[in-house]
Structures are given as C-alpha cells and as structure tokens.
Z-matrix of the N, CA and C atoms (Angstrom, degrees):
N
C 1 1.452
C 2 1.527 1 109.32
N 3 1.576 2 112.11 1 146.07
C 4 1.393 3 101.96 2 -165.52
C 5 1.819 4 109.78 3 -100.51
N 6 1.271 5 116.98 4 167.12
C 7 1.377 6 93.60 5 -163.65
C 8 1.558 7 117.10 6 -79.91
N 9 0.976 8 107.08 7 164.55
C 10 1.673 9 113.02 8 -178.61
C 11 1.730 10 117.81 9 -51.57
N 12 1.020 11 118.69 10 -20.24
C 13 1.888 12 136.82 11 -141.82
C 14 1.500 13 104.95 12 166.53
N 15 1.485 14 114.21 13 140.04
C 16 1.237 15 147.56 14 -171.52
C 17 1.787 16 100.42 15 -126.13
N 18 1.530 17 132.07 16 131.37
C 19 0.942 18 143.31 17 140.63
C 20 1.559 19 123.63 18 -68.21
N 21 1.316 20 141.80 19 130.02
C 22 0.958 21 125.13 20 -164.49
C 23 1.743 22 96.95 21 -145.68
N 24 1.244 23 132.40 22 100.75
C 25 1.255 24 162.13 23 169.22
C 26 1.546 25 117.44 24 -51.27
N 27 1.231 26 129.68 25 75.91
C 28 1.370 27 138.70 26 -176.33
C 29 1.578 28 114.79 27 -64.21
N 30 1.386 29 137.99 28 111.22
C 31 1.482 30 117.47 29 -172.65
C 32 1.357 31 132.21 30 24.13
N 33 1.305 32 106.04 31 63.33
C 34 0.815 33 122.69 32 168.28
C 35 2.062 34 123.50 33 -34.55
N 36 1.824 35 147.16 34 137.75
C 37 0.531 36 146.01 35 -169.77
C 38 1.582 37 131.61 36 -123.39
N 39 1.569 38 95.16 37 -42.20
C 40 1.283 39 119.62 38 -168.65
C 41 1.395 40 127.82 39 -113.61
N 42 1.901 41 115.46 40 64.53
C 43 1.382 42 95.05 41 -159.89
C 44 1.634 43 150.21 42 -42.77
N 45 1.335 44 88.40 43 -12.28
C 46 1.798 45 88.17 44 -179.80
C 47 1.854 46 112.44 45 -71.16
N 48 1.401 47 96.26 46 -28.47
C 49 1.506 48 109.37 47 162.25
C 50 1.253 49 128.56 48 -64.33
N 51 1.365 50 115.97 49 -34.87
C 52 1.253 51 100.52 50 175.67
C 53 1.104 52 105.46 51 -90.17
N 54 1.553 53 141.00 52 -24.92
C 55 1.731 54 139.77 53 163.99
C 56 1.592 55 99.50 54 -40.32
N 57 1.666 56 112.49 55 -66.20
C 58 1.509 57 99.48 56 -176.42
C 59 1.566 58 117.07 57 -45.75
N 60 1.109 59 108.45 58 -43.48
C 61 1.980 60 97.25 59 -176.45
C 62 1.052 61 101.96 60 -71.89
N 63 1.054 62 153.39 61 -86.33
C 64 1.579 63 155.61 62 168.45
C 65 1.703 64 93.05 63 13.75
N 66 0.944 65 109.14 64 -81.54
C 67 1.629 66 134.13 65 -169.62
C 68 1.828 67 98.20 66 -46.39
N 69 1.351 68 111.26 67 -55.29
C 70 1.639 69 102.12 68 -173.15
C 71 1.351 70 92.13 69 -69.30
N 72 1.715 71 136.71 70 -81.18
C 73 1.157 72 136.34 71 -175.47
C 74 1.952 73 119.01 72 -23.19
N 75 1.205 74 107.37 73 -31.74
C 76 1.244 75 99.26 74 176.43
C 77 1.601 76 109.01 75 -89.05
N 78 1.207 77 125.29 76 -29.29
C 79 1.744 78 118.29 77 154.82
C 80 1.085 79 121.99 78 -34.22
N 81 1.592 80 106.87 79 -55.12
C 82 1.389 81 121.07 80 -156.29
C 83 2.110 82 107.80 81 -85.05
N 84 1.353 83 115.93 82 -13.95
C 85 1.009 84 135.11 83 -172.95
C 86 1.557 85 113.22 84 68.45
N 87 1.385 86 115.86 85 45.50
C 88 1.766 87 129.27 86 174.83
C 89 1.597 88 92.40 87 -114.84
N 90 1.556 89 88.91 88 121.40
C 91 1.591 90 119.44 89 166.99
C 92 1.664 91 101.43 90 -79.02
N 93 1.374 92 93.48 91 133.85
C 94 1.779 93 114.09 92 177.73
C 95 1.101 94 110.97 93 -94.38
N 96 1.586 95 131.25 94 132.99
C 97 1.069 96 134.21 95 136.79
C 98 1.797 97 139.77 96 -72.96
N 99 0.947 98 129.69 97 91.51
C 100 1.543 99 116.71 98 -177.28
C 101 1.485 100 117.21 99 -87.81
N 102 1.083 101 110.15 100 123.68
C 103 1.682 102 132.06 101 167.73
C 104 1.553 103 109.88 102 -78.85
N 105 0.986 104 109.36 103 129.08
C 106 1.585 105 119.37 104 177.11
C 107 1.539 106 112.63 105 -113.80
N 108 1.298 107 100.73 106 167.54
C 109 1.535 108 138.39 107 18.88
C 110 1.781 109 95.68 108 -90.89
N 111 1.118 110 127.89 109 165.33
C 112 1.431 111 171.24 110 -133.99
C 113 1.712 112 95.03 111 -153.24
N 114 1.713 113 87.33 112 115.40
C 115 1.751 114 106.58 113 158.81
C 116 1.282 115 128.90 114 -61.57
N 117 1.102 116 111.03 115 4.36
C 118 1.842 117 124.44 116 -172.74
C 119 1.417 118 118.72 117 -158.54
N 120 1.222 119 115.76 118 163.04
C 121 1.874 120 114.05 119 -166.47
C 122 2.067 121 89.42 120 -102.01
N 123 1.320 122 97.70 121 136.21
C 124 1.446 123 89.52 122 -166.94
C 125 1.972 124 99.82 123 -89.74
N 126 1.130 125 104.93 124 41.24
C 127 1.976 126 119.61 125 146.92
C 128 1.479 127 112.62 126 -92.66
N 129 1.408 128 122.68 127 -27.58
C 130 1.033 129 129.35 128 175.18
C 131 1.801 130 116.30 129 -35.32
N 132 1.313 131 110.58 130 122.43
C 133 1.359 132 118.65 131 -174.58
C 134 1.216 133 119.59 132 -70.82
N 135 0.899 134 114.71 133 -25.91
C 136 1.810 135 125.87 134 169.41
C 137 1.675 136 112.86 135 -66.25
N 138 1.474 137 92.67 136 -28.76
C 139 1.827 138 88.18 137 -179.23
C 140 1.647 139 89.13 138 -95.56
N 141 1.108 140 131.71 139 -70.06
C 142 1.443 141 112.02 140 -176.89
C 143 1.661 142 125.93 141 -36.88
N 144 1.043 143 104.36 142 -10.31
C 145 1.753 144 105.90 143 167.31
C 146 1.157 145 117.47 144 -104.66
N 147 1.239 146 115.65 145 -7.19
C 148 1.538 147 107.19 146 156.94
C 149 0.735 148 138.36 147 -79.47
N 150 1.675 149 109.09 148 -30.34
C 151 1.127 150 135.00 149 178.54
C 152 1.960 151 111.02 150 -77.21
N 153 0.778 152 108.05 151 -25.44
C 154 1.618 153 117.51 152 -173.75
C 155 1.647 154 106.38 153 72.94
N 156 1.391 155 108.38 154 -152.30
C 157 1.289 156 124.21 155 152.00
C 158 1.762 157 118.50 156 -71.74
N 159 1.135 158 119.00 157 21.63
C 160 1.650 159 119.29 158 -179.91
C 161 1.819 160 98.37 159 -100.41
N 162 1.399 161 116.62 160 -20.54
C 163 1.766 162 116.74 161 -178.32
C 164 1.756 163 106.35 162 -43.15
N 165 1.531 164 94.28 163 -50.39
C 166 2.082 165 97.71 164 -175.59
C 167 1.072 166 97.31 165 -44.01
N 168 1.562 167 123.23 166 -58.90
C 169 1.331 168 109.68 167 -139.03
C 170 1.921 169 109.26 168 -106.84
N 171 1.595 170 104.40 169 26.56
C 172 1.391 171 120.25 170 165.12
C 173 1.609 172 103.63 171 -61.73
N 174 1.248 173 111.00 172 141.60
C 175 1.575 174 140.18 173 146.60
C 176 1.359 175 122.10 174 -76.85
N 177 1.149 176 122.00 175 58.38
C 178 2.076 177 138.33 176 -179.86
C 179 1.013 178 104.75 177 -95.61
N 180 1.380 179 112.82 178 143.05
C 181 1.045 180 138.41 179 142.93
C 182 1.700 181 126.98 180 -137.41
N 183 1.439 182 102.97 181 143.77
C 184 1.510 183 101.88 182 -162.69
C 185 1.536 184 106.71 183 -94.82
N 186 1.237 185 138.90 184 159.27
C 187 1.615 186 150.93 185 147.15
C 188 1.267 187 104.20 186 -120.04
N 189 1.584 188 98.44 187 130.41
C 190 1.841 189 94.56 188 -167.22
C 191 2.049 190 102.74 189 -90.41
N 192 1.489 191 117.63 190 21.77
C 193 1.108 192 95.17 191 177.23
C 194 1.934 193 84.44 192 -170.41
N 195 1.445 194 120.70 193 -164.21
C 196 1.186 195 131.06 194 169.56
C 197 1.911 196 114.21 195 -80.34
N 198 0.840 197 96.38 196 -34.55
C 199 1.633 198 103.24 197 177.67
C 200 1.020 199 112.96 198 -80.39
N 201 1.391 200 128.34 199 -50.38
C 202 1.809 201 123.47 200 149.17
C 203 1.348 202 132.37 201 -16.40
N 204 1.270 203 83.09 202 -48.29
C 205 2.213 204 104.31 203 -173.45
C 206 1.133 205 93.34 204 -72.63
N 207 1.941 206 124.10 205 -46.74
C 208 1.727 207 102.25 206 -167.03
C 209 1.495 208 117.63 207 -65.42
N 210 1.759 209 99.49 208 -45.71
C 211 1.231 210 97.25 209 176.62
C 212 1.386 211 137.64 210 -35.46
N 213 1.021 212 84.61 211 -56.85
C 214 1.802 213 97.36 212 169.17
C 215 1.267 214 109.87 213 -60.91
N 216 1.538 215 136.25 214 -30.94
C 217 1.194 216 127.42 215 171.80
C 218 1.721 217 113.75 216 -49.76
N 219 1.104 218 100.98 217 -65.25
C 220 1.676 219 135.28 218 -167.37
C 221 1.255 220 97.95 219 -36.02
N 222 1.549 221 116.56 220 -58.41
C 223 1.554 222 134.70 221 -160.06
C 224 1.402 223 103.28 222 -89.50
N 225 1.584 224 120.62 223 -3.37
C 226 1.508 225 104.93 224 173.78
C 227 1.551 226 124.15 225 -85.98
N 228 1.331 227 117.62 226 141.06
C 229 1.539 228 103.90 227 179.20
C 230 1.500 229 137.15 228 -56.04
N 231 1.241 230 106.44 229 -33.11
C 232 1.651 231 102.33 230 156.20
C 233 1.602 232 116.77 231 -122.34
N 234 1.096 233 124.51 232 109.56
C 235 1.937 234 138.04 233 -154.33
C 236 1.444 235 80.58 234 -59.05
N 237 1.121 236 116.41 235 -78.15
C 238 1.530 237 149.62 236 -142.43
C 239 1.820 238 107.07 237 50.87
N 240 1.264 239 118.60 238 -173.48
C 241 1.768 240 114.21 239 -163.10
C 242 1.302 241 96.52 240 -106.97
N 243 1.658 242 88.83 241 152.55
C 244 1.567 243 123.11 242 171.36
C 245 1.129 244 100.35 243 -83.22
N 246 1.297 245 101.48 244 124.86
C 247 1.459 246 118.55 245 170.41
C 248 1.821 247 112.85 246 -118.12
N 249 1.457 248 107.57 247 109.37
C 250 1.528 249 107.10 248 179.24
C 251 1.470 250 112.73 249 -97.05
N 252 1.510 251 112.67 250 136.66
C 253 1.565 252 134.51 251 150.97
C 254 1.372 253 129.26 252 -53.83
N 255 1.116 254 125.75 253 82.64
C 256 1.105 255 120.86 254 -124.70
C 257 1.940 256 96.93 255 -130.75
N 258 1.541 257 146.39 256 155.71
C 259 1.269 258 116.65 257 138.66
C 260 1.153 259 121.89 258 -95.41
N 261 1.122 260 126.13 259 -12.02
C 262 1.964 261 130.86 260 151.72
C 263 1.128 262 103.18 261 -78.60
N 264 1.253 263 146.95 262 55.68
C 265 1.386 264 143.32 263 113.40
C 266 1.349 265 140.90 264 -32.95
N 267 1.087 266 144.18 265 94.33
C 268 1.241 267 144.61 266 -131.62
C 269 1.943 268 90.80 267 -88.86
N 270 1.545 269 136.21 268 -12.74
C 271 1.543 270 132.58 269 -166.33
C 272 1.512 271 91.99 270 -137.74
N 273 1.040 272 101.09 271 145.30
C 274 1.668 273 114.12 272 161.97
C 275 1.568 274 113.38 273 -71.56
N 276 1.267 275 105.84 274 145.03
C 277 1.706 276 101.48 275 172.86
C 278 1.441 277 114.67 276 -52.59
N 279 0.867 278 102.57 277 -51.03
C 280 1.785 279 98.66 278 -164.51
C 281 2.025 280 113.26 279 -81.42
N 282 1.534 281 105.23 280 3.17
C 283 1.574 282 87.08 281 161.40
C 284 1.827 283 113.22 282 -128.86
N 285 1.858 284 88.72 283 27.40
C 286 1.692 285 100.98 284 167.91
C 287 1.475 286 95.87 285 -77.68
N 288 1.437 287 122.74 286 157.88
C 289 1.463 288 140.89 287 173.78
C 290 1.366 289 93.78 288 -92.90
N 291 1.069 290 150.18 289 97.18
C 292 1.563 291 131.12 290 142.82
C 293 1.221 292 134.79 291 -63.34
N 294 1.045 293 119.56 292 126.68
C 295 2.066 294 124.10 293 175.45
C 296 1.690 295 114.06 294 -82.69
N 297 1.076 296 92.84 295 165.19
C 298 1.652 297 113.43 296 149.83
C 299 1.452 298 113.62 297 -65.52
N 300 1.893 299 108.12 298 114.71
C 301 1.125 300 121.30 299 -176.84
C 302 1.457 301 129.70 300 95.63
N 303 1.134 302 107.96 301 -6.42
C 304 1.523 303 112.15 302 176.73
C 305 1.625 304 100.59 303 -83.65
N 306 1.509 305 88.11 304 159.96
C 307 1.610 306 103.64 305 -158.66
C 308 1.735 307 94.07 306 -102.10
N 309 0.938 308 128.04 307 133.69
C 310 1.517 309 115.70 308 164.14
C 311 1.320 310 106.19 309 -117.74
N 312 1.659 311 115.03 310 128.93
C 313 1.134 312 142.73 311 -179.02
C 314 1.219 313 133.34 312 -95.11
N 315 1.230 314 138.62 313 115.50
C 316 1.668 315 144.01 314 157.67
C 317 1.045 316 115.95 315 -76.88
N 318 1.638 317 122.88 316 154.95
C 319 1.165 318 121.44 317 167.50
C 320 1.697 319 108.17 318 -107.84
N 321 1.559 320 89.12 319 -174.43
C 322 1.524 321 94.92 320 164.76
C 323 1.597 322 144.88 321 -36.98
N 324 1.329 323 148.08 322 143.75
C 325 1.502 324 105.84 323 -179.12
C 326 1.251 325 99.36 324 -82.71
N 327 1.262 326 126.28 325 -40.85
C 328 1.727 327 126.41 326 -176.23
C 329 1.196 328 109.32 327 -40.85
N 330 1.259 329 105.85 328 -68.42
C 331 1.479 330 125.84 329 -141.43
C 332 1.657 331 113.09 330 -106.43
N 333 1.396 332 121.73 331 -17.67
C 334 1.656 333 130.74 332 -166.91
C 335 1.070 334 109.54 333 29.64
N 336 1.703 335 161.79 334 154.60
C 337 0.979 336 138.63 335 -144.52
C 338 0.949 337 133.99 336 -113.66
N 339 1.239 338 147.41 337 -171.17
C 340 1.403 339 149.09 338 -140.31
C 341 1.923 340 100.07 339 -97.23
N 342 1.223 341 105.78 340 166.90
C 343 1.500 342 124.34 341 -156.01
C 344 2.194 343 85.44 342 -90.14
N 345 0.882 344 123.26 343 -1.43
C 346 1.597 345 114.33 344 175.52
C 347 1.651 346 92.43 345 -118.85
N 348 1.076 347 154.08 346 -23.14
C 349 1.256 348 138.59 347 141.59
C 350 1.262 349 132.53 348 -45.27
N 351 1.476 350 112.87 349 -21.14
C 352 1.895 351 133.24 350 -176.13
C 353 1.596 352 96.55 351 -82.44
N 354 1.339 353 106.17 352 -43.88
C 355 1.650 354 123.44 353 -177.19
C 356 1.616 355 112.45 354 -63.21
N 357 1.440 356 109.70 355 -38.30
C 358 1.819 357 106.99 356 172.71
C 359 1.128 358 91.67 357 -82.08
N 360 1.021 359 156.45 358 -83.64
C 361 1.794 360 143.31 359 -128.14
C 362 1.609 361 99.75 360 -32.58
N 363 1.180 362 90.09 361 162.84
C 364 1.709 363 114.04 362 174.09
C 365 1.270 364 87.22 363 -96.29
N 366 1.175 365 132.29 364 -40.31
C 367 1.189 366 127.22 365 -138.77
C 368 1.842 367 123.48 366 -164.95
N 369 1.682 368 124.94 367 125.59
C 370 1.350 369 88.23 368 -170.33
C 371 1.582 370 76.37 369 -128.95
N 372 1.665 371 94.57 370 160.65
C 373 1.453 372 92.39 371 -169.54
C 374 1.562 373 94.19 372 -146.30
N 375 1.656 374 117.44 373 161.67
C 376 1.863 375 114.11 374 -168.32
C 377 1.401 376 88.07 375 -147.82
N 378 1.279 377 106.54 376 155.20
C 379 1.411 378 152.23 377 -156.03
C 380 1.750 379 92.48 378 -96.35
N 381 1.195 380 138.84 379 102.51
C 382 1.249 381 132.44 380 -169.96
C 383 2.339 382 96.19 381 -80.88
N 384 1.772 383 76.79 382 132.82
C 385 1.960 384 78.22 383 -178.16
C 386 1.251 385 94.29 384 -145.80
N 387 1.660 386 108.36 385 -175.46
C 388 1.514 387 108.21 386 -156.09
C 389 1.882 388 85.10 387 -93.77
N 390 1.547 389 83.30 388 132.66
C 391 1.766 390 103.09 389 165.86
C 392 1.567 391 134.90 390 -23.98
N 393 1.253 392 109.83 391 -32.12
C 394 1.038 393 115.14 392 -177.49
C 395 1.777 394 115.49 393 -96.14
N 396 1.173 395 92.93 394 1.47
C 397 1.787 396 90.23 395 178.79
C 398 1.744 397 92.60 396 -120.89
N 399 1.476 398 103.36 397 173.59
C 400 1.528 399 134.00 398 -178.92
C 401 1.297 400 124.94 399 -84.33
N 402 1.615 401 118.66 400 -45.27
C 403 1.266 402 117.91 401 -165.20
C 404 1.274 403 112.06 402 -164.23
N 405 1.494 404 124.14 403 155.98
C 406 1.715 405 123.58 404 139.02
C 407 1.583 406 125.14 405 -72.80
N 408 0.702 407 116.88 406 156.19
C 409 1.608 408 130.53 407 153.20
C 410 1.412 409 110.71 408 -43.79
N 411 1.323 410 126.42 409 129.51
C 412 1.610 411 110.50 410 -163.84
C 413 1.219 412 95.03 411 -101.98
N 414 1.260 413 124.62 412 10.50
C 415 1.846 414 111.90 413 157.41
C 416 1.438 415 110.52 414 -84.93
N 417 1.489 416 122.69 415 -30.22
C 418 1.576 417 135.08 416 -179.00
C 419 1.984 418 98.70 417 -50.13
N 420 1.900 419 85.72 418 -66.28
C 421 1.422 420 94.45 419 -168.37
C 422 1.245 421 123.74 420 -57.32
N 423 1.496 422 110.30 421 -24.99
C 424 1.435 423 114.26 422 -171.75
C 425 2.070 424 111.58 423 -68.95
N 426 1.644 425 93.60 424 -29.98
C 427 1.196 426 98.28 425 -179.20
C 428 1.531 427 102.94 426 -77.49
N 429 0.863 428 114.80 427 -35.10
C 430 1.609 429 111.36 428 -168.34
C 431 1.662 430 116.35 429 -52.15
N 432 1.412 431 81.81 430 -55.96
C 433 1.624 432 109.57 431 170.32
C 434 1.912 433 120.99 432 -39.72
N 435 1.814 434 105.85 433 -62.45
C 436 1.107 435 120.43 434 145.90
C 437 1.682 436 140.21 435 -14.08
N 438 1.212 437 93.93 436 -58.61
C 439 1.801 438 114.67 437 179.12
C 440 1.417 439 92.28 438 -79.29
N 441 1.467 440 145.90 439 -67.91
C 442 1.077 441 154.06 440 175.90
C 443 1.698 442 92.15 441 -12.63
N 444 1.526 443 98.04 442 -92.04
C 445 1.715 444 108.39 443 -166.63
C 446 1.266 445 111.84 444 -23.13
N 447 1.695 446 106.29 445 -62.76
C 448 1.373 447 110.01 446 -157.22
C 449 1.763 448 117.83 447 -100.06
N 450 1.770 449 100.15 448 16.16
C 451 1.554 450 90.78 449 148.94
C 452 1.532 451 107.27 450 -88.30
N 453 0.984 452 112.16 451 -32.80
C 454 1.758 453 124.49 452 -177.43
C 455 1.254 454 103.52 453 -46.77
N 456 1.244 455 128.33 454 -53.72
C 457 1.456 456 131.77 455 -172.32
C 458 1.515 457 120.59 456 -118.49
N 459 1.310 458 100.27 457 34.32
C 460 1.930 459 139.08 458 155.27
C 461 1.733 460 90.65 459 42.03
N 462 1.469 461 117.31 460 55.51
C 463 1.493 462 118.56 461 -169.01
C 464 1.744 463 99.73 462 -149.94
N 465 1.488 464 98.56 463 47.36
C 466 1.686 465 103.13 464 151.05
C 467 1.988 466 105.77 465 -83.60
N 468 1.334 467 104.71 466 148.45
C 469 0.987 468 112.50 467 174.18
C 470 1.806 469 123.74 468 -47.51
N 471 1.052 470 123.34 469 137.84
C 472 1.709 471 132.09 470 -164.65
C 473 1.553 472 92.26 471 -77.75
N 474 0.979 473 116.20 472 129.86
C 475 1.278 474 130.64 473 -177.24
C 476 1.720 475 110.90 474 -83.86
N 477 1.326 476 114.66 475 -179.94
C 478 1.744 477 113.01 476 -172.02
C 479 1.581 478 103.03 477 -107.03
N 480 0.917 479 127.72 478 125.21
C 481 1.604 480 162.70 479 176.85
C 482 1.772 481 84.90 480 -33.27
C-alpha cells in the first residue's frame, strides 16, 4: 500500500534539520523527497545525529535539482498535490482538507523558496503563530504539518498489539 503523504524537502540547509525530518517522517511512515542541491554532504555528522539510527531505515529519494522533482512528478502515475509550508499561505493548516497523495513541502531554511515554486503548489498553507514573530523551525513545522495530514486521513502508523 502506498503511503498516504510524501514530505518533500526543498534545498535543504541545515543538517540537523533535515536529520530531524528524516527521523519524524520515518516514525510516521512518510517517504521524503529531497530536492537539490543540499547545503551539506549528507555524511555530515550533525545530520546523522539527528537522524539517529532511523537514517537506514528512511524512505529517500533524491532529485538533483527543481526540474528533476517535476519531472518525476509529471511522469508519476498518481501526481497527487503539492502542498507548500509556507508563511504567505493563503489557509491555515488545520482547516486545509488534505488527501491521499499530496506531497507536503518545506522550503529552504535560508532562503524558503523561490517565487516559481509558489507558482506550482496546489496549495500553500501556514502554521498559525503569535504575530509578532516570523517563523517555526522547519523541522517543528514540518512535523506539525505531518500529524495534521495523517490525523485527517486517520493514517498514523498501527501501533504493536
């Protein structure tokens, strides 16, 4: 069975960040996509400690650029929608509907992404926070985001008897 939701990692920056998603997504049983290039060589020890011993048993796959990722979008048999993390998000997470198959996306930490990545989304959606600040941590948000989908679509992983 294929998974409910895909994480999908936009230039990545900050390895301990991308170890943390790696690490929740592989709890949660959401296969990652990473878009390159990547601010760091993923030997980097900082991402392997974030990641713990959960890196083996990650579901990755790499695209070495943005045009890579579509392609592969385009040509897959079921696309399903990009969903971006966004703070110009036009919906709050929690009164987006999420489906089966939508991809949910992070951006960069530097940089969050470019103004033709805002243009593919299906969809951009924000993390409601107190007014006076900027952002989450995009390993925080990514998890947040995560739990969202897959209480929505009652597809957290089955636990052991």
């Amino acid at each position: 069975m294929a998974a409910p939701i895909r994480l999908v990692l936009f230039e990545p920056d900050i390895p301990q960040n991308t170890g943390n998603l790696l690490r929740t997504a592989t709890c949660m049983s959401v296969p990652v996509e990473i878009i390159g290039p990547c601010g760091f060589v993923f030997s980097d020890r900082r991402f392997k400690r974030a990641g713990l011993d959960y890196l083996d048993r990650a579901a990755v796959s790499h695209h070495a650029s943005w045009r890579a990722f579509s392609e592969a979008r385009r040509s897959a048999p079921r696309k399903g929608r990009l969903v971006l993390l966004t703070t110009k998000g036009s919906i709050r997470h929690s009164d987006f509907r999420f489906e089966a198959g939508d991809a949910l996306m992070v951006g960069s930490e530097e940089r969050g992404v470019p103004d033709f990545v805002h243009a593919a989304a299906d969809a951009r959606i924000r993390i409601p926070i107190a007014p006076e600040l900027r952002s989450l941590n995009v390993a925080v948000a990514g998890a947040i985001v995560i739990a969202e989908a897959l209480r929505q679509l009652d597809a957290f992983p089955k636990e052991a008897a």
